[in-house]
N, C-alpha and C positions, 0 to 999 in steps of 0.2 A: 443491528447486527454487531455482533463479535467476533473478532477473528483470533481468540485465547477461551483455554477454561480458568484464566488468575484475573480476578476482580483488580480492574484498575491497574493493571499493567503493559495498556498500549498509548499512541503515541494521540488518540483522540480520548482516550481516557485523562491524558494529564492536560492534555488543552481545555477540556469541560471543568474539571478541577481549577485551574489556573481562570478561568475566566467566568466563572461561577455558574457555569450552567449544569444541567443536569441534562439525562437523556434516561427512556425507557429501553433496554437491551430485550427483546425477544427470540434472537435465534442465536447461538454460538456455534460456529463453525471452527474445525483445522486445517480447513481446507481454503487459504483465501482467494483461490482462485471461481472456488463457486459462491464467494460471496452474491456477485451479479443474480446467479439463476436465484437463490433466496427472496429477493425482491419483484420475482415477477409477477405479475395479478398480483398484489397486494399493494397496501398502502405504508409498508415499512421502505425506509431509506437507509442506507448504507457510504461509508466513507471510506474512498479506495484510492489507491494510487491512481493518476489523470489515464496512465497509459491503460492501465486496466480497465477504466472508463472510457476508453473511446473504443478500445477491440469489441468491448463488448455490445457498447450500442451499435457496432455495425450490424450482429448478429441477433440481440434480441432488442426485445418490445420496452426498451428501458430510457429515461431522457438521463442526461448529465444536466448539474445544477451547479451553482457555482456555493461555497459552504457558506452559510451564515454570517461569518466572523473570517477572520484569518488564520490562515494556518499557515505555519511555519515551513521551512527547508531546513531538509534535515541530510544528514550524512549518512550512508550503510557503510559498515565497516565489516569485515572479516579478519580470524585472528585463528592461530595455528599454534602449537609447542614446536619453539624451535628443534627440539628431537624431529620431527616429521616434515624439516625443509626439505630432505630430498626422498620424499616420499613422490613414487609416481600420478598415482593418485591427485593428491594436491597439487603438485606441482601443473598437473594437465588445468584442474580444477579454476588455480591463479592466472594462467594462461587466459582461460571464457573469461574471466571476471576481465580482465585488461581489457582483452579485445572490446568483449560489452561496454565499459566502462568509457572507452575511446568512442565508441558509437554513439552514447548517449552525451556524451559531451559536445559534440556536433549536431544537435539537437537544436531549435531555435528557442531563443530566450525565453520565450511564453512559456515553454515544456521544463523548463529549471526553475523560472520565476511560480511556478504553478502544481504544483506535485502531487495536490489532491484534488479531489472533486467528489461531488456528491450525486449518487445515482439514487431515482424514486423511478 
């Protein structure tokens, strides 16, 4: 699975690179929220964020795996033109991200020490 149409420009594209492995890609998705459903009946595996991986094995027919090798923690960042600080919009937008941001920080260590996982 891919969640881009740009060759080699996600964050398991550079750990394959970086660690010498390769991988077959057969479905590309925009959608990374239905990465999950692309994997069911079938024998292809996908590499998601842990929490996407555990919502969805509540709901479908999919196990969680733990990934081959290591994969790193990473940072999400978001970035604005200071022109549009007092945009309403945004401003509401920066507000979810806090609030979210504070939620997942009270999260227990496994859930930060562990960010991906591997669904077959």
């Amino acid at each position: 699975m891919r969640f881009t149409s740009q060759p080699d420009d996600s964050l398991e594209d550079w750990i394959y690179r970086h660690t010498g492995r390769t991988r077959r890609v057969e479905v590309t998705t925009h959608a990374y929220g239905l990465i999950p459903h692309f994997i069911l009946n079938t024998m292809r595996i996908a590499t998601v964020h842990r929490k996407l991986a555990e919502m969805s094995a509540r709901n479908l027919a999919i196990r969680i795996l733990e990934p081959p090798f290591e994969m790193p923690s990473f940072a999400e960042k978001v970035q604005w033109h200071s022109f549009r600080d007092q945009d309403p919009g945004i401003a509401w937008m920066r507000e979810r991200l806090r609030e979210t941001a504070a939620e997942i920080s009270s999260t227990s260590a496994k859930d930060r020490s562990e960010p991906l996982a591997t669904l077959a």
